[in-house]
FIKOLZA-1660 file (N, C-alpha, C; in steps of 0.1 Angstrom, whole numbers, plus 5000, padded with zeros to 4 digits):
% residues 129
   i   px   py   pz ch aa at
   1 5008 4988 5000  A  X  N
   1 5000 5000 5000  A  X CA
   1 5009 5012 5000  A  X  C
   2 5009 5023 4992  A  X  N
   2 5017 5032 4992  A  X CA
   2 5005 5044 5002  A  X  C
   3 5019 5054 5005  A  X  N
   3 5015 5066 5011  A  X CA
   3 5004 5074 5009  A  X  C
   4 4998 5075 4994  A  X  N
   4 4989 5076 4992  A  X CA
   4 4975 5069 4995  A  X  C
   5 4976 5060 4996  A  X  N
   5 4961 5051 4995  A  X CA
   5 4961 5050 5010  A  X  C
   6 4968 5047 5015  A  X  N
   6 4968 5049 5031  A  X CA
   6 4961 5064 5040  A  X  C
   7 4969 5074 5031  A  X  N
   7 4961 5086 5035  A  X CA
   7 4947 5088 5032  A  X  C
   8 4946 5083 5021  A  X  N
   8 4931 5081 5017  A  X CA
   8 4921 5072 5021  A  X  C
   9 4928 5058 5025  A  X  N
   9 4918 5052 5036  A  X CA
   9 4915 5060 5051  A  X  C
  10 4929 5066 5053  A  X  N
  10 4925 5068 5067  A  X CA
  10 4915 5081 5068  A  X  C
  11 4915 5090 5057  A  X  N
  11 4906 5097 5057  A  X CA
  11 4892 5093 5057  A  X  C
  12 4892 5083 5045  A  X  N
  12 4877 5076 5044  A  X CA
  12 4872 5071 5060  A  X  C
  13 4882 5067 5064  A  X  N
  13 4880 5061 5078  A  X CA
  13 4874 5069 5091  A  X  C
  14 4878 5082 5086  A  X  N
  14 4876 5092 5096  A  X CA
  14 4862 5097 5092  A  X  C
  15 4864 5103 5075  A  X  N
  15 4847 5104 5070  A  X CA
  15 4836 5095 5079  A  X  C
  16 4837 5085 5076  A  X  N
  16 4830 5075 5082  A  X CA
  16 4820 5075 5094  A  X  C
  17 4833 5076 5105  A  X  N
  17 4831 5081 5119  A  X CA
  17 4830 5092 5121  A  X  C
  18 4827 5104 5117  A  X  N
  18 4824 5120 5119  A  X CA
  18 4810 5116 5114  A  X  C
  19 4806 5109 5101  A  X  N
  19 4795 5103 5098  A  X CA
  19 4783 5098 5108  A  X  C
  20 4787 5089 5113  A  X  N
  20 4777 5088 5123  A  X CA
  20 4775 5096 5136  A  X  C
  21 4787 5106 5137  A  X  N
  21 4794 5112 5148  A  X CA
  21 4775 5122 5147  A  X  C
  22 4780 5128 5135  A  X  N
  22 4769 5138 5130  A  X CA
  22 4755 5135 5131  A  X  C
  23 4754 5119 5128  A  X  N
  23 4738 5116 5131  A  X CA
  23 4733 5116 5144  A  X  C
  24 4743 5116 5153  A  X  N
  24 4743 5114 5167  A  X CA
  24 4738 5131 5170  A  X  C
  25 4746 5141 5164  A  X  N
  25 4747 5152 5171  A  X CA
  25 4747 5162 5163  A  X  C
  26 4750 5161 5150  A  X  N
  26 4754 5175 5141  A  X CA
  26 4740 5178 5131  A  X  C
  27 4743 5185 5126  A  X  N
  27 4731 5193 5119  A  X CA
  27 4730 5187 5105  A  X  C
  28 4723 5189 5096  A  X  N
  28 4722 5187 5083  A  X CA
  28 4730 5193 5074  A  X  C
  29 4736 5206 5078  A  X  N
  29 4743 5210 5072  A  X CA
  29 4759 5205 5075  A  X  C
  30 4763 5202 5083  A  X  N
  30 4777 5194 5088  A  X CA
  30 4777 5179 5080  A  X  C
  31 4766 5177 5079  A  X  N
  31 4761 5159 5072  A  X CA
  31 4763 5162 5060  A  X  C
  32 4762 5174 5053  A  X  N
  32 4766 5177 5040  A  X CA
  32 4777 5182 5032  A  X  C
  33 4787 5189 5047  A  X  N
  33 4796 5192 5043  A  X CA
  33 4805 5176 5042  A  X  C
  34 4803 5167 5044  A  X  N
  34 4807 5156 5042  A  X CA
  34 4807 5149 5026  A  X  C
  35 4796 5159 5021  A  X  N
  35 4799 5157 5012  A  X CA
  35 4809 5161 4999  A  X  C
  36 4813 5158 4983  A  X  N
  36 4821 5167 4976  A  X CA
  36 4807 5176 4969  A  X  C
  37 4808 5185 4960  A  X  N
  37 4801 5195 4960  A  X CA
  37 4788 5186 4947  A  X  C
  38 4794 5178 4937  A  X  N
  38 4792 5169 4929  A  X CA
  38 4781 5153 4933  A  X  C
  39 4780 5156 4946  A  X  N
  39 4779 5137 4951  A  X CA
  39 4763 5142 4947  A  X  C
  40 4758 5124 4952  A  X  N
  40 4748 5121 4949  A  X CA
  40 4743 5113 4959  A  X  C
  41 4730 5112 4966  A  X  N
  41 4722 5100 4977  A  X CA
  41 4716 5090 4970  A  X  C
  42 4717 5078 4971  A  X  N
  42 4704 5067 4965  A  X CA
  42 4697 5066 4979  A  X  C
  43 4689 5071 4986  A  X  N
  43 4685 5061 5001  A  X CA
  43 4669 5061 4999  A  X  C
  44 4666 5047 5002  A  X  N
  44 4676 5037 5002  A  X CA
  44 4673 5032 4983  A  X  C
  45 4683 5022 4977  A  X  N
  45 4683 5021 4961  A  X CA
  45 4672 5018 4959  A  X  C
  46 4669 5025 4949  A  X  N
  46 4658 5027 4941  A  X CA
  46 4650 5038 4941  A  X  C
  47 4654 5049 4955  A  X  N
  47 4651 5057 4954  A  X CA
  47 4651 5072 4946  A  X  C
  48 4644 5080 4945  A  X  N
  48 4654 5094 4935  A  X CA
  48 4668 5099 4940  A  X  C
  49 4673 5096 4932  A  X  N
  49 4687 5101 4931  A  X CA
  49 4688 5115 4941  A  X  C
  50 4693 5122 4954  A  X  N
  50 4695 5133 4954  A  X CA
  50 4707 5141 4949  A  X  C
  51 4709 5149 4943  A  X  N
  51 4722 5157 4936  A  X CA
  51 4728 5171 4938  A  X  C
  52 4719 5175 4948  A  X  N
  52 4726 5191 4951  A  X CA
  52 4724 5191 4966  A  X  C
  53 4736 5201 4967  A  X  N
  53 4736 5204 4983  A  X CA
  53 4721 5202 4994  A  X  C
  54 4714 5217 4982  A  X  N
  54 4701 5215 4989  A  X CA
  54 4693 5205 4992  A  X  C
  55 4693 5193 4983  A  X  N
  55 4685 5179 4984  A  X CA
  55 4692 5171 4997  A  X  C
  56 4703 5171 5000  A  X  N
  56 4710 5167 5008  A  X CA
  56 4704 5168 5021  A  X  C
  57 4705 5186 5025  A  X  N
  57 4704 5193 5034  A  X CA
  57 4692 5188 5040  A  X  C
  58 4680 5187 5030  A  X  N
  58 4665 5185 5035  A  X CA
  58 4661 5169 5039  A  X  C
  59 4669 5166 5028  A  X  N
  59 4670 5150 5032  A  X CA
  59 4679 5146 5052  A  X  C
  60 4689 5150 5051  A  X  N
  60 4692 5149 5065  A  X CA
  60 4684 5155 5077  A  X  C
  61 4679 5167 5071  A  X  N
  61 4669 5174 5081  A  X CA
  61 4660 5166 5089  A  X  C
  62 4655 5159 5082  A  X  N
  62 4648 5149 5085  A  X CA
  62 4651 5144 5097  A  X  C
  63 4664 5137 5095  A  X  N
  63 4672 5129 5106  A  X CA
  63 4672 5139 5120  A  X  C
  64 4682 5149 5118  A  X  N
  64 4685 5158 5123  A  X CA
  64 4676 5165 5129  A  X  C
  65 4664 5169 5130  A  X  N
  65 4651 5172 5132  A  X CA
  65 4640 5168 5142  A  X  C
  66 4647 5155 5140  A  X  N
  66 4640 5147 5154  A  X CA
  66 4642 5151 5168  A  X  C
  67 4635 5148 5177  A  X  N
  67 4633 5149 5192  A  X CA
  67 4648 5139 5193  A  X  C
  68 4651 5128 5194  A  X  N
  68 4662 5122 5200  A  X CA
  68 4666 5118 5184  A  X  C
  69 4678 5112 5189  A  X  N
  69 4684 5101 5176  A  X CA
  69 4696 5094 5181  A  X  C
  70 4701 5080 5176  A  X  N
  70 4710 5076 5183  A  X CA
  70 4717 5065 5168  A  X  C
  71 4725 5068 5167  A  X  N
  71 4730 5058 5154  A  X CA
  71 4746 5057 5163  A  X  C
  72 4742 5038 5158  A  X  N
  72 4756 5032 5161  A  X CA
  72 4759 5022 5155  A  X  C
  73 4774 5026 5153  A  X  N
  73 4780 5020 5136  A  X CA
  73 4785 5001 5146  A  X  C
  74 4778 4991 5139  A  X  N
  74 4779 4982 5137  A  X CA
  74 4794 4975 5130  A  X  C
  75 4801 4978 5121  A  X  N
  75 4810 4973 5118  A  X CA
  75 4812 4982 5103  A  X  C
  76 4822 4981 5098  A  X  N
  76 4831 4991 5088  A  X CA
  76 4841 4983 5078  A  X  C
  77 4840 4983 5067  A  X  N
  77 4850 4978 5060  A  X CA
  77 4853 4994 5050  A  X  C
  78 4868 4992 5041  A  X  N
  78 4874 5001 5036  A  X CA
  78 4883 5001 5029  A  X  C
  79 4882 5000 5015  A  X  N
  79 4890 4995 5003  A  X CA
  79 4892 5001 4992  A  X  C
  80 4898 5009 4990  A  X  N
  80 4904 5017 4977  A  X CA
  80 4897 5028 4985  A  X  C
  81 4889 5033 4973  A  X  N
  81 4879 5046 4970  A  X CA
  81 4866 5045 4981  A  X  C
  82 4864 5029 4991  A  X  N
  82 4850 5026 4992  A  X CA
  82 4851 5022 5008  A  X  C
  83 4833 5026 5011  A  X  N
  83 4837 5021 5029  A  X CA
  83 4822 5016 5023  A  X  C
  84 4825 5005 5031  A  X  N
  84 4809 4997 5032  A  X CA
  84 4806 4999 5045  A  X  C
  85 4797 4999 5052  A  X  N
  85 4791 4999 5069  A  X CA
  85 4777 4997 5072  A  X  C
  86 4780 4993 5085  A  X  N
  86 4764 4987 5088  A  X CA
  86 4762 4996 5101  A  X  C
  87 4751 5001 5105  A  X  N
  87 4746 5013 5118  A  X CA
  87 4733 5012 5118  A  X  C
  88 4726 5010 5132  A  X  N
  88 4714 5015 5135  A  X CA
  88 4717 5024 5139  A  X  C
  89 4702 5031 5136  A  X  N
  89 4699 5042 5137  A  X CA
  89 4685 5042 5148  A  X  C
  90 4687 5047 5157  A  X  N
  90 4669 5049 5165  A  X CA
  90 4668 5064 5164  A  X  C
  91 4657 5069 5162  A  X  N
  91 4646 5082 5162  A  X CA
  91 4640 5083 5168  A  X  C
  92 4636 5089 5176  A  X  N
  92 4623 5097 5188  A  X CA
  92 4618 5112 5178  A  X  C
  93 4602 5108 5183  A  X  N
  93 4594 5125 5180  A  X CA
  93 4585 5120 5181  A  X  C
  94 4577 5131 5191  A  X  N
  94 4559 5129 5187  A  X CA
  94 4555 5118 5194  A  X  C
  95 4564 5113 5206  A  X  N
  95 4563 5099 5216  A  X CA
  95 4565 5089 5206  A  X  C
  96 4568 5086 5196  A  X  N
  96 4573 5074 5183  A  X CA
  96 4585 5070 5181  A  X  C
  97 4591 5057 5184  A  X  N
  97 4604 5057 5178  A  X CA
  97 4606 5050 5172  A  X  C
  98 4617 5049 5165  A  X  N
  98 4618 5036 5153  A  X CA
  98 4631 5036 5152  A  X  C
  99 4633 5020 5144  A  X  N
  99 4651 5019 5143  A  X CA
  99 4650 5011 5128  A  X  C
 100 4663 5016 5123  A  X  N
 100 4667 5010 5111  A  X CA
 100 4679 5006 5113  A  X  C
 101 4686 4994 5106  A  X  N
 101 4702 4990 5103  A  X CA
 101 4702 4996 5088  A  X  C
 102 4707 5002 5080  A  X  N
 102 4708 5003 5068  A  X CA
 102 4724 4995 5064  A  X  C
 103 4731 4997 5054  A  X  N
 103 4741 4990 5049  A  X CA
 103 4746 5004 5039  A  X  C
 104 4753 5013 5046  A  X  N
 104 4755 5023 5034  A  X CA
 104 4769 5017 5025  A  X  C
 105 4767 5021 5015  A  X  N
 105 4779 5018 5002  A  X CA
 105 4783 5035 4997  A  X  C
 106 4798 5036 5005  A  X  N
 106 4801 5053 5003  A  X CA
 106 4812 5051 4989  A  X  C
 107 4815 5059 4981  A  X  N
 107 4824 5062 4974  A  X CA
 107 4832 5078 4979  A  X  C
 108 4842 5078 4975  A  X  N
 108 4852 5089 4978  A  X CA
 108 4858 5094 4969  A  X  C
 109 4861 5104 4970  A  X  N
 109 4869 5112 4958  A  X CA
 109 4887 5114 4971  A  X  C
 110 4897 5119 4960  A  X  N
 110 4907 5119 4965  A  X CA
 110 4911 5130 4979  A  X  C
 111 4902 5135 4984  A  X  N
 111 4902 5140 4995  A  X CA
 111 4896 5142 5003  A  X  C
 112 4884 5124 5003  A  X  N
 112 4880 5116 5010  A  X CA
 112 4866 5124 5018  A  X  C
 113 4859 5131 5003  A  X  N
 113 4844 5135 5006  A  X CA
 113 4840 5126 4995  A  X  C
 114 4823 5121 5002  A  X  N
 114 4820 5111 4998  A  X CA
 114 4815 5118 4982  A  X  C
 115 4817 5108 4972  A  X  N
 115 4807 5113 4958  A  X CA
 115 4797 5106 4956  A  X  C
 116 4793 5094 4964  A  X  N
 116 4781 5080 4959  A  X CA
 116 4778 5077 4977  A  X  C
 117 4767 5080 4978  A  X  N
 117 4763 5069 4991  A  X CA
 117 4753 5062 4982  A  X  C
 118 4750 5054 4990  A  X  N
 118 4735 5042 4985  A  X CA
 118 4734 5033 4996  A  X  C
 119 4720 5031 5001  A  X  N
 119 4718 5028 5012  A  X CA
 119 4711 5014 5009  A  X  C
 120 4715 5007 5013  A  X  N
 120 4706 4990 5013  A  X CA
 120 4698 4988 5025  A  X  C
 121 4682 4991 5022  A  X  N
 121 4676 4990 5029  A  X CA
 121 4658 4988 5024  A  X  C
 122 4655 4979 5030  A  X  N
 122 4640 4980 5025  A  X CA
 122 4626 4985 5038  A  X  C
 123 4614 4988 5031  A  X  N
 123 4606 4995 5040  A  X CA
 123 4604 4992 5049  A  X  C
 124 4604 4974 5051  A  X  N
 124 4604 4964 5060  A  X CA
 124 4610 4968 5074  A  X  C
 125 4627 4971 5068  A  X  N
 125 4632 4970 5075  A  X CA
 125 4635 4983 5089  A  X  C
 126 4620 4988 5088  A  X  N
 126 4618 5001 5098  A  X CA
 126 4610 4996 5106  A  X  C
 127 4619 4994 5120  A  X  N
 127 4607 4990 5125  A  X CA
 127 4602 4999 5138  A  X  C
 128 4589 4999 5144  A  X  N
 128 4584 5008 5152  A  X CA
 128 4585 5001 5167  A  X  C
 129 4593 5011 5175  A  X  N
 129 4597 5007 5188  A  X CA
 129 4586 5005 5198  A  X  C
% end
């Protein structure tokens, strides 16, 4: 592994964990500086492609928006350009909570902001607490 790809995993590595760091605690707009200016959301696949900052922003708001929230990263892999990971996620609002594991699939560009998430997850797989 040369010096390069190393820096670049460890970046991706760190993306990763500020990642969930953010679902824990940060805003929608910190969740998007995560991203490069170019990326795209599939969540979960099949869904509309999101493509601009703005779509981002509203899309995480969501998360971010809630009364509580608790995501915890389950396990991490990290290979070239790509971090695969698995994390529940629990949400509170409105006395309701719910949890999801999704399986995000991130891509990276060379200074390790993501340009591809895509989330493997089906409707099923939400379930109410």
């Amino acid at each position: 592994m040369t010096v390069e790809q190393a820096s670049l995993a460890d970046k991706i590595d760190a993306a990763v964990d500020s990642y969930i760091e953010l679902l824990n605690s940060g805003t929608a707009e910190q969740i998007a500086d995560l991203y490069a200016p170019d990326a795209t959301v599939e969540d979960p696949i099949g869904a509309d492609i999101r493509d601009t900052r703005e779509q981002l922003v509203e899309f995480y708001s969501v998360i971010t928006g809630m009364e509580d929230r608790t995501a915890t990263l389950k396990w991490k892999k990290v290979a070239g350009d790509t971090a695969v990971f698995e994390f529940t996620l629990v949400t509170k609002t409105s006395g309701l909570a719910f949890e999801i594991t999704p399986v995000d699939i991130m891509v990276f560009d060379e200074n390790g902001k993501v340009k591809s998430m895509r989330a493997v997850w089906r409707q099923e797989d939400l379930k109410q607490l």
